[in-house]
N, C-alpha and C positions, 0 to 999 in steps of 0.2 A: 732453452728458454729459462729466463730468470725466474720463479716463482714466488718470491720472500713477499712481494706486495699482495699477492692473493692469498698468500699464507695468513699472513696479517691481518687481510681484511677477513676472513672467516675467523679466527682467531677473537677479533677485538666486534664481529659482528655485532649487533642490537636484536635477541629473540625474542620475539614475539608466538607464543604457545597455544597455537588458538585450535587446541582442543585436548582435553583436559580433566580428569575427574578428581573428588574431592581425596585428600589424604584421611587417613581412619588414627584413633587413638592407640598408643605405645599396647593399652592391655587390650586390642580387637582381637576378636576371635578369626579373623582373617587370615589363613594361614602365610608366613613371609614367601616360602618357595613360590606363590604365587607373582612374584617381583618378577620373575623369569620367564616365563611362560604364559599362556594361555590354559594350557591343562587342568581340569580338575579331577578328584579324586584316584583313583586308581592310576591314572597315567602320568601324575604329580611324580612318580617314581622315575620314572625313566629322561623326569627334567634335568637331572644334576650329566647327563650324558651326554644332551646336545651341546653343540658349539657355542650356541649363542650364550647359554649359561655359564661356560667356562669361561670366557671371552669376560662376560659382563660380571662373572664372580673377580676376576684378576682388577678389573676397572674399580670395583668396590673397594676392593684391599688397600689398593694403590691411596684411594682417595681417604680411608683410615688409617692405615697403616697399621691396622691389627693382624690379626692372626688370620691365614690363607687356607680359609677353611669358609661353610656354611655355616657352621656351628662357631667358629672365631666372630666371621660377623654379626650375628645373631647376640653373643655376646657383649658386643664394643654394645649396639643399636641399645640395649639392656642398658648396660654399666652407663650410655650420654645422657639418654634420655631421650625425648621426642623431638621437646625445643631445638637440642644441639644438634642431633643429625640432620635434620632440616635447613638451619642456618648452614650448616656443611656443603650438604648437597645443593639445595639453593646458589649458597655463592660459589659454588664452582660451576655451575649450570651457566649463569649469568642473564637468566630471565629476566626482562624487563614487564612484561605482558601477559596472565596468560587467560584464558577463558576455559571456565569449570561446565563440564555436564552436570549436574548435580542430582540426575535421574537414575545412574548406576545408586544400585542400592547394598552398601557396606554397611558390616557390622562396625557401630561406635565412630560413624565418619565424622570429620567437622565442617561446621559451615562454611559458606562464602566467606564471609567475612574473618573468619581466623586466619583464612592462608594469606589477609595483606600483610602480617607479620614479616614475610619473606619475600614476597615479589611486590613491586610498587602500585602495579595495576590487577586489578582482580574483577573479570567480569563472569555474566554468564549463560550461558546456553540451555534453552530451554529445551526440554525431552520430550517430545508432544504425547509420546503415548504412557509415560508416564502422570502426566496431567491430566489425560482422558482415564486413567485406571483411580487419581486420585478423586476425583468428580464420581466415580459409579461407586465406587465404596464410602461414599457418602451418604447419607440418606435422604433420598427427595424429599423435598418437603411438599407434607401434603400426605404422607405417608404410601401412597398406593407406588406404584415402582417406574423406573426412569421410563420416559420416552423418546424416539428421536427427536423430536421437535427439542422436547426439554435441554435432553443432553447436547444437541448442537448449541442451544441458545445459551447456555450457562459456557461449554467449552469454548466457543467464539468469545464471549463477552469475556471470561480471563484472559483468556489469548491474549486478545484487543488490552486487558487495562494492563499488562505486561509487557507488551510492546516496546515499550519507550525505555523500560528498565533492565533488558535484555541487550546480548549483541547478535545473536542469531538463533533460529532453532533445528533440530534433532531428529530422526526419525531411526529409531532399530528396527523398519520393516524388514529388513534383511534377516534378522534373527529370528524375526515370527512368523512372517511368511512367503519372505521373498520378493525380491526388486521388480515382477511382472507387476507395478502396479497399474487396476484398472482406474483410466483417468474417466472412466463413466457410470462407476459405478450406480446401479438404478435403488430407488428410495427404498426400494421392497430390500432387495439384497441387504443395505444398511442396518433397516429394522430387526432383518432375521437373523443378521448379526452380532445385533443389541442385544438379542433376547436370548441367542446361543452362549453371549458371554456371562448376562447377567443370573442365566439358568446354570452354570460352572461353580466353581470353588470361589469362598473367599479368606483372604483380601480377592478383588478380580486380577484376572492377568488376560488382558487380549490378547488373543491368539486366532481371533477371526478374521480371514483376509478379505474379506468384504467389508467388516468394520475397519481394519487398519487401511484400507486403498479407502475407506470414505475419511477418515480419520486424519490421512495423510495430504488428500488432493483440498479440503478446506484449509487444512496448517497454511500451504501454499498457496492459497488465494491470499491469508494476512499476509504473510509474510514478503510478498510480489507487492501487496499493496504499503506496506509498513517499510518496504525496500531493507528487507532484513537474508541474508542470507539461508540456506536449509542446508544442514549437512546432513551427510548417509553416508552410515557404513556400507561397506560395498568387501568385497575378497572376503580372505579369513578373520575367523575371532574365536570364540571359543565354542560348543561344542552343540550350543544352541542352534545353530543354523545351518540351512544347506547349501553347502557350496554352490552346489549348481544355479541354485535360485539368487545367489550373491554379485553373479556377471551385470558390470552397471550395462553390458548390452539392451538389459531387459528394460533399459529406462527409457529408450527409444521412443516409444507411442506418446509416454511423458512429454519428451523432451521436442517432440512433432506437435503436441497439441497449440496453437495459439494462446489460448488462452493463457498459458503459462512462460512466453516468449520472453517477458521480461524478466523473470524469475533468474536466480542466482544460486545453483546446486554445486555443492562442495563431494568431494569422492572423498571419503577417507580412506585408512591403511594402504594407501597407493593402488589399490583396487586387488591385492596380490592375490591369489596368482594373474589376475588380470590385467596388468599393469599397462601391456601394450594397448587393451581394448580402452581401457581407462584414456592414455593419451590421445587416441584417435577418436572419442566422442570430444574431448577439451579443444583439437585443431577445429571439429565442424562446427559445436555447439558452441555460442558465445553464455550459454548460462552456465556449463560446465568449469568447475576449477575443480585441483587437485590436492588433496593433502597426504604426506608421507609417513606419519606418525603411526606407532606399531610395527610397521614393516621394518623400521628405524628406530629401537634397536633387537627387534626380536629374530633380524634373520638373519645367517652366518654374514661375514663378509662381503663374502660374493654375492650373494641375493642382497644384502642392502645396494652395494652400488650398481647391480643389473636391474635393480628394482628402480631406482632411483633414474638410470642409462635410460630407462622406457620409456618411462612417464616423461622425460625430454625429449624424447625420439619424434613426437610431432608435436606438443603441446608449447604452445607458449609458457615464457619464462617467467613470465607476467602472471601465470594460473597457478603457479608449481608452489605450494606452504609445508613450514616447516610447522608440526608440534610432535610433542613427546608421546601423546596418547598416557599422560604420567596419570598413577591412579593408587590410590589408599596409600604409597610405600613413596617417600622422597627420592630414595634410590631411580625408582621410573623415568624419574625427573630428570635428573642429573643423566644417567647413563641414555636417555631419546636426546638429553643436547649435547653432548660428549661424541656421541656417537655421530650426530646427523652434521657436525663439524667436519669431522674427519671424512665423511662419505661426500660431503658437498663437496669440499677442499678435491678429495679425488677424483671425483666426476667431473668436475670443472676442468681439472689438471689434465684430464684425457681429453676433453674438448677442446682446450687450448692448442694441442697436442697433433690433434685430427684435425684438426684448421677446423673446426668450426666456429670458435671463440678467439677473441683478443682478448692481452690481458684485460684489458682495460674494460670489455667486456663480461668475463668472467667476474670480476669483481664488483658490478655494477648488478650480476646476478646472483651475486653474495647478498646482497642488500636487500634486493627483492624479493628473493624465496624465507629469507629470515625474517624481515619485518614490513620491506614495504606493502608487499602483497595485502599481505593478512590488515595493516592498517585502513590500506583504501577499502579492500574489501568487507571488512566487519566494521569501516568508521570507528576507528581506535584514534584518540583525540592526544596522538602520543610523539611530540618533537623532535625530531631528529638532527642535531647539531649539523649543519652542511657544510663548519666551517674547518669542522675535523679535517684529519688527512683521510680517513676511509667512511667517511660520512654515515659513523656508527657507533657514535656519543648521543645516548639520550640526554637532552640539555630540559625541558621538564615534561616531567608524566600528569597531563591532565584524563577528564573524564572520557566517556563516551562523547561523540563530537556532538549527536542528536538530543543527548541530555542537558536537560538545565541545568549550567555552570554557577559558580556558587553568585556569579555579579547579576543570574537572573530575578526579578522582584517580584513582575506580574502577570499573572496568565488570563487572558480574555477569557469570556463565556461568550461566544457568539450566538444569538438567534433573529431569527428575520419575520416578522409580525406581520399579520393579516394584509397586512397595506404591502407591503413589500420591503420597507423599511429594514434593514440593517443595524442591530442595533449590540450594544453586550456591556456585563459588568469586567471588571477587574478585581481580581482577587490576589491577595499576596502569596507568595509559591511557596512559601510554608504553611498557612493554614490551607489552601488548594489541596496540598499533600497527605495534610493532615485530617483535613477533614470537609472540603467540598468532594473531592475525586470521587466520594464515599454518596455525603448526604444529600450536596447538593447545595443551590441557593436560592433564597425565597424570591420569587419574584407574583406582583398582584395579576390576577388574571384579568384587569383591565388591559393589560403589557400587549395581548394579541388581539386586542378589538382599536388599536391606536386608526387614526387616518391620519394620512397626506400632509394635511395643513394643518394638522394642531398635535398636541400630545395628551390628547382626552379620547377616552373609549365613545363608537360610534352607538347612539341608541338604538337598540332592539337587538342587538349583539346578544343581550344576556350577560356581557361580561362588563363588569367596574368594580367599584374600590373595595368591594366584599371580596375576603376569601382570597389565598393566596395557593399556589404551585411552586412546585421544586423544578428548576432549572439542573439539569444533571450533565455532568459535559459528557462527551461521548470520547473516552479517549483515545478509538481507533482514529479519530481526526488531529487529535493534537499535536502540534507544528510550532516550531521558531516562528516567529516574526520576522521575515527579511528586513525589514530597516527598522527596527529597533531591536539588537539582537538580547536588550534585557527581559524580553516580553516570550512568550507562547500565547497562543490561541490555540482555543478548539470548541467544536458546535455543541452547541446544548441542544438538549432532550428538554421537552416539557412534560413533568411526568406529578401524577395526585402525590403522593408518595414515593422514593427509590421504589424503582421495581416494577410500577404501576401508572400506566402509559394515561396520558392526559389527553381525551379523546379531541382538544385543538391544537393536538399537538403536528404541525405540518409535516416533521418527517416522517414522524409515525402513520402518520394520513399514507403518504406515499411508502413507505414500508407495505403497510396494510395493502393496499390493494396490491401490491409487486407480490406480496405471498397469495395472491387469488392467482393472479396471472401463472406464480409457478407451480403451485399445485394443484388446480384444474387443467392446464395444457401444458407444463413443463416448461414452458419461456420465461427468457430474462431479458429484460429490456435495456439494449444496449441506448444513449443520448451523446451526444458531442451539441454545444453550444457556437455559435456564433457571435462573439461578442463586440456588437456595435457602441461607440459612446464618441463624445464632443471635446476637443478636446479646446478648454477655453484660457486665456491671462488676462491681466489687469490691464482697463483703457481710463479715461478720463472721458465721461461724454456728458458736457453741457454743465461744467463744473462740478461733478457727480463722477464717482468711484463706478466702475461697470465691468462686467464681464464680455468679455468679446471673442471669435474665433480663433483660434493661432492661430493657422492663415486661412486663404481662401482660396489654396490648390487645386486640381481637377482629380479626380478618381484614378486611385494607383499613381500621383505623381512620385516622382524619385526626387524631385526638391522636397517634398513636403515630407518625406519621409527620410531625407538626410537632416533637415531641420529636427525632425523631433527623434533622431537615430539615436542621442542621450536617453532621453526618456525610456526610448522602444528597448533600449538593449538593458537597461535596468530592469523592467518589467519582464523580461523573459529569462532574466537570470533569477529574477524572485519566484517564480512561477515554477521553474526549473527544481529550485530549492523545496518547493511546494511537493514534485514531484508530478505535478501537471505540467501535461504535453501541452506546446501551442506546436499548432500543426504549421500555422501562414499567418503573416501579419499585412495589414498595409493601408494607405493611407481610400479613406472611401469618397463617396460623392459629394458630400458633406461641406462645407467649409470649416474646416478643424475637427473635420470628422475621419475616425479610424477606426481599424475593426480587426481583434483578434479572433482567431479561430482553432478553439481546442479540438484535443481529440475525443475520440469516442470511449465510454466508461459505462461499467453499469449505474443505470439512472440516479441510483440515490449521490452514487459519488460524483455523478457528473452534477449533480444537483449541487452538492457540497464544494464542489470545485469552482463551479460557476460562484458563491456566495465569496470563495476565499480570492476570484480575480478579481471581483468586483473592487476587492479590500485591497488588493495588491495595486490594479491601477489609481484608482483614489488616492491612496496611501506617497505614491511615487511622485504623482501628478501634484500634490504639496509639496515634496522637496525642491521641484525643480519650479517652485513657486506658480504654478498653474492649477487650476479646476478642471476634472474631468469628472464628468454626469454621462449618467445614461440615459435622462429623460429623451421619451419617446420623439415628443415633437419641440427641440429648441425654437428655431424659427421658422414665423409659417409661411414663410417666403423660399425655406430651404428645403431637403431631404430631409426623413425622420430617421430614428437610432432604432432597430430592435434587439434582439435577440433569440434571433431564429434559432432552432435546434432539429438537429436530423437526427433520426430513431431506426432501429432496427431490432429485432428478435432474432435471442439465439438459443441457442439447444444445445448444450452438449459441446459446446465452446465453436459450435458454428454458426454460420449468421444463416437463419432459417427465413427469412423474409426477401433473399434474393431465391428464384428459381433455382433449381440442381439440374434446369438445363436450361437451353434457346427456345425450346418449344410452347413455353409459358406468353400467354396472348401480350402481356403487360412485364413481364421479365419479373413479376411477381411470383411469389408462392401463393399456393389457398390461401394458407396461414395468414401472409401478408398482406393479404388483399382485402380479408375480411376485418383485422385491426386497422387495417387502413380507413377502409370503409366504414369503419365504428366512428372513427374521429372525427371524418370528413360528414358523419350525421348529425354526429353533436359539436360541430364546430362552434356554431352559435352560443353555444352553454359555456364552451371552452374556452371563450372569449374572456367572460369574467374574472377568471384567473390568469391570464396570460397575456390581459390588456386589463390593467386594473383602475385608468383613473381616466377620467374624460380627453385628456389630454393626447392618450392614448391612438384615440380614433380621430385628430387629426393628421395623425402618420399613415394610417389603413384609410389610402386613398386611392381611387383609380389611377393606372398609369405611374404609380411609384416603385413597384416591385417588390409590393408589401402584401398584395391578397387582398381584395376587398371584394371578391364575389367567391360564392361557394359551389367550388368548385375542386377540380384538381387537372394535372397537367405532367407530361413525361420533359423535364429540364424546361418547364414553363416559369420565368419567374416572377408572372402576374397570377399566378394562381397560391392560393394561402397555403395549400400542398402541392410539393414538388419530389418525383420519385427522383433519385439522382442517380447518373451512373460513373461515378467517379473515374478519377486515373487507376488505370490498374483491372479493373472490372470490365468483364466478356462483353463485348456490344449485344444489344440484345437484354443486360442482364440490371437491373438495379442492386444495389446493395442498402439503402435506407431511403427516409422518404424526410421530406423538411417542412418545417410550418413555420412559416413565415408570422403568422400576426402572434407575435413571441415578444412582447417587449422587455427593456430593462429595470421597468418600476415592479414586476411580476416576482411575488414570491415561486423559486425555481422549484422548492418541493412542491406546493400547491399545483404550477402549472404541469407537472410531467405529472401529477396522481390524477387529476385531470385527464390526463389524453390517457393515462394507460386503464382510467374510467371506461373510458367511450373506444377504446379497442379492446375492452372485454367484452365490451357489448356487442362487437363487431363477431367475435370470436363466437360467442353465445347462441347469437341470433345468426348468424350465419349471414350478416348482413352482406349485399353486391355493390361492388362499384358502377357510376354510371361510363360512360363512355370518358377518355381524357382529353381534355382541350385544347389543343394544339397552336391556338392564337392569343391573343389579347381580348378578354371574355368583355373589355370595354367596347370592343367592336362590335361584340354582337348585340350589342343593344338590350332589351330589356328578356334574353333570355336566358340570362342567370340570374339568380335571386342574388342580391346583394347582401353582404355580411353584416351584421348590426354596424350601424352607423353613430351609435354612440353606448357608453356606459349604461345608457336605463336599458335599450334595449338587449345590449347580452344580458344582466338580470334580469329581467324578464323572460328570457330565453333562459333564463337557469332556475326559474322558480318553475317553469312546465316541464323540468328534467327531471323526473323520479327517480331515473335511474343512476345520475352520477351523482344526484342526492344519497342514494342507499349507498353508493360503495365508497362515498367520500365520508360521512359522517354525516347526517341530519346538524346536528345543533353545529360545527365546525361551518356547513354551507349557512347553514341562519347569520352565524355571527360574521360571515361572509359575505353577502348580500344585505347585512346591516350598513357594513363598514363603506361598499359600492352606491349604497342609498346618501347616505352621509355626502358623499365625494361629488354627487350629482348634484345635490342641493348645494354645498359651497362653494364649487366653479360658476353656478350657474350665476347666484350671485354676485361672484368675483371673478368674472370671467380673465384678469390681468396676474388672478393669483397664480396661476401656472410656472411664470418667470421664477419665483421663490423655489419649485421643487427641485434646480440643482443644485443646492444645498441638502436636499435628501435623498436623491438619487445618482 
């Protein structure tokens, strides 16, 4: 067989280095023999003996052409200087790419930003437990000493405004205590971890494997949620860690939890000695990739290409990454891409060979373990010329692809006000950078007492033109803008001050009570939305501009839904982008009525997700020259629009709300039955937030499949709660439960702090369900109580609820049922003003 074209193509490859540590200055006290090895101190001796040294001291000479010694090179690196050997090694490497750990800690290292000197792209990898060690050797403020609570909330919130400036993060649990990590670890363990490190030596150095498995399984929630990679060391390194405890076998329970399904784990140093176990977690596990760095160039010949043989031996070719593992010395550099040339080139050569590969395929596997991989996987915003002969010409090197490019201008503040309304500033992405992300933006605290029909705070709110709040964005949320790619958004916080939470502030409301829910019973409340809306275009009626239905199809038509398949398939590619799941789409009862259906999330995000589809449909829905609203009730001759949400509790990344067998009377848990039962008491209360405008309750009508009597039902869809047992789920068995009188005018934080209100109180009180309703409760005539029948009544039904007054906020529900007062008084009036709200909803 010919080889010259696959010689070629590894040759003229495009590297991409995606892992990597900072290089140290010419005078570090670093010792150089450290270039060779892993060894320190004492066994630093017996470096100059192994293979790989002699191997990679001949590759040094070669690439100087000095003197063929340790001490020759040592020399020349003296007599160039830093600049020169660098530019040397560099351009013989032929880096395009590479990403820095910047948590190894070298005497005299330099920053990020110096090594673009010599590689084009330079990004970086965040080291989470070095962040968590930088955060304790800080001093609380306040002076008394860290808490968990504290240290979670300070290390999330870096994490989180990091995010976006990062390409992936880091975990050396391997080195401190081992890849058994526990993905449950309990509150208690965390604490007496805190207190084990922070009672140690300083600086701190975590070495607690209860704080590092609490340390490590939060990193991975951002990171799952921020769609950022996690790499781990895994096999050998140096002399910190125990082998044994290094087998990524031990990631197993990890890698089985749900909760972490989506997540994206990198193996470094090829797992070695592991290397076969490492390929065989990459064939099952779709989060598992690989990378070969260190094992490439630190072990003889033969172990780099049998090392290399493994990790192919079941893995996709598609998971397999090259990096240097290059670190303080340029040499690292050069000699991991020098080397991992030759060893690709080989191993491909035997594959060819063995009939596993065509050329054509081994060269297309050239491409991918060098750069494409590592591109798609860390979103490296990096070109690759395809018009080449071996499609491995960088043609240009831009940013991170998730970062704001230099043509973005404006970044939204998203937040959504009392009424339900949608609303945000624009700020330019240099002062944004510079100094909102930070302080913030004024906004008056009339802004959350707005209504419906007008843009004037409602009286008795307590809130108008006095006195202003800090709008704070929350940068775990911050996102492109699908159709306008010059723009970001992301939600604002309503806070008195940075720092200092604004008690109308809606997510914080829902925040708040979600930290009652998990630290009195340990649950987290999982939501997934239903998203009903209208979908309307331009008519002409009676010489008059008008809004009219797109069409006026039947329920799940496939016309109606090839008609608007432009629209549909925009909106779920912008969504997509978003990072929200739609589960099903399709055309509803409606006339020009349709209904997305996301997945499930914990509540605050499904909350924030719900606010960013609302943006996404709307937003779409003007390009293709159409109006889409969500109001409740369009026409009263038609169907109403809601947006029901189905909820469940989970524990420990299980869903605690379906029984753990058949044997349960209702295929509930206690658990379940008693938040369920909390909801279904304060429905009535619940109403106010989750139907906010009079308009509201001409959709919660008998016979529409919207809930109009209180009550509940097993897959009943006239009752306002519906247990569901989805596809997938043990007959017998429910897995969440749906509430139907949900609409789209409904601020989403307010309405889900709401119900997880009145399932604390379920929880509390140990309230019972009554029996479930198995028919249409309009048949039974006047034996269900009916659910409020308009706006005055859920206020009123929310002024006799103490209880989700206390956990929502007092003055937050005042200025609440000011704004619901308001709303009564000027429909009632203007009974015709309803048509106007699809313009605000």
């Amino acid at each position: 067989m010919d080889f010259t074209i696959l010689k070629n193509a590894v040759d003229e490859a495009v590297l991409i280095d995606a892992h990597a540590h900072n290089l140290v200055d010419a005078d570090s006290s670093f010792p150089f023999i450290n270039c060779f090895s892993e060894a320190h101190g004492e066994a630093s001796a017996y470096v100059p003996h192994s293979l790989s040294f002699k191997r990679s001291l001949r590759d040094i000479v070669e690439l100087y052409d000095c003197q063929p010694s340790l001490h020759g090179v040592e020399d020349y690196r003296k007599s160039s200087g830093l600049d020169s050997i660098c530019s040397t090694c560099f351009r013989a490497a032929r880096i395009s790419a590479m990403l820095i750990d910047d948590g190894l800690e070298l005497d005299k290292k330099h920053n990020i930003e110096w090594h673009k000197k010599f590689v084009p792209i330079v990004g970086r990898i965040l080291r989470i437990e070095r962040l968590a060690e930088n955060i304790l050797n800080e001093e609380y403020q306040g002076g008394s000493s860290w808490t968990l609570d504290a240290f979670t909330e300070t290390f999330l919130r870096k994490l989180k405004s990091l995010a976006h400036d990062i390409y992936g993060l880091k975990s050396i649990a391997a080195y401190r205590s081992g890849l058994e990590i526990n993905v449950n670890v309990s509150r208690k363990d965390a604490e007496e971890g805190l207190i084990d490190v922070l009672q140690g030596e300083k600086p701190v150095r975590i070495v607690n494997k209860s704080l590092i498995d609490y340390i490590f399984i939060r990193s991975l929630e951002v990171a799952q949620h921020f769609n950022l990679p996690m790499q781990i060391h895994t096999g050998f390194g140096d002399k910190d860690l125990d082998l044994r405890l290094a087998n990524p076998l031990h990631l197993r329970t990890l890698l089985e939890d749900k909760r972490f399904s989506k997540c994206r784990i990198v193996l470094l140093h090829a797992s070695y000695p592991f290397s076969k176990e490492a390929s065989y977690l990459a064939s099952i596990y779709p989060q598992i990739y690989l990378d070969f760095g260190l094992a490439i160039p630190k072990l003889s010949v033969h172990g780099m290409i049998s090392a290399l043989k493994e990790l192919l031996e079941l893995a996709s070719i598609k998971k397999v990454m090259f990096s240097t593992d290059g670190y303080a010395f340029p040499e690292t550099y050069y000699l991991g891409a020098k080397k991992s040339r030759d060893v690709v080139f080989s191993v491909l050569r035997d594959a060819c060979l063995d009939g596993d590969l065509s050329i054509f395929e081994a060269v297309e596997a050239v491409n991918d373990m060098f750069a494409q991989n590592a591109i798609q996987l860390y979103k490296i915003n990096l070109l690759i010329d395809s018009s080449m002969p071996n499609s491995s010409t960088v043609s240009i090197p831009l940013m991170k692809n998730n970062v704001v490019q230099e043509d973005v201008r404006l970044v939204r503040i998203i937040w959504v006000d009392g009424s339900g309304q949608q609303r945000c500033r624009a700020v330019p992405f240099k002062r944004f950078n510079d100094v909102v992300k930070r302080n913030g933006v004024g906004l008056a605290c009339a802004a959350m007492a707005m209504c419906s029909y007008a843009d004037c705070p409602a009286d008795g709110s307590n809130l108008n033109g006095v006195g202003e709040i800090r709008l704070l964005p929350d940068l775990s949320t911050r996102l492109m803008v699908p159709w306008n790619k010059q723009e970001e958004m992301v939600l604002g916080d309503m806070q008195v001050r940075p720092g200092e939470a604004w008690e109308y502030c809606p997510r914080e409301a829902l925040r708040r009570v979600c930290r009652i829910l998990k630290d009195e019973f340990d649950l987290v409340l999982n939501a997934g939305f239903e998203n009903e809306f209208f979908l309307l275009k331009r008519a002409v009626r009676n010489g008059e501009e008008d809004w009219v239905p797109f069409d006026s199809a039947p329920y799940c038509s496939t016309s109606s839904y090839d008609v608007a398949s432009p629209f549909l398939h925009e909106v779920v590619a912008s969504l997509t982008s978003l990072n929200i799941t739609v589960e099903q789409l399709h055309a509803e009862a409606g006339k020009g009525q349709f209904e997305f259906a996301l997945g499930h999330t914990v509540c605050l995000n499904a909350a924030d997700n719900l606010v960013y589809t609302r943006e996404v449909i709307r937003a779409t829905a003007r390009k293709h020259g159409l109006l889409a609203t969500f109001i409740p009730k369009y026409a009263p001759d038609d169907i109403g629009s809601g947006s029901h949400v189905h909820v469940s509790l989970w524990q420990n990344g299980k869903n605690v709300f379906m029984a753990s067998d058949g044997s349960s009377k209702h295929g509930m848990s206690a658990l379940g039955e008693k938040f369920m039962a909390g909801v279904l008491h304060h429905i009535s209360s619940i109403l106010a937030f989750t139907a906010p405008v009079p308009n509201s309750y001409d959709r919660i009508q008998p016979n529409t499949w919207s809930g109009a009597y209180q009550c509940w039902g097993k897959e009943n869809r006239e009752s306002p709660i519906r247990t569901a047992c989805p596809p997938g789920i043990s007959d017998g068995l429910v897995s969440n439960f749906e509430i139907k009188c949900f609409d789209g005018c409904a601020n989403p934080h307010l309405g889900l702090a709401a119900i997880v209100s009145a399932g604390l109180d379920g929880l509390r009180n140990h309230l019972q369900l009554p029996e479930p309703v198995d028919t249409n409760p309009f048949s039974l005539g006047s034996k269900f109580q009916r659910l409020p029948q308009s706006l005055s009544e859920s206020v009123e039904a929310l002024e006799k609820d103490n209880i989700l007054t206390d956990l929502i906020g007092e003055k937050l529900v005042v200025a609440i049922k000011a704004i619901r007062k308001a709303e009564v008084d000027y429909y009632s009036q203007h009974p015709d003003a309803y048509k106007q709200l699809i313009h605000r909803y």
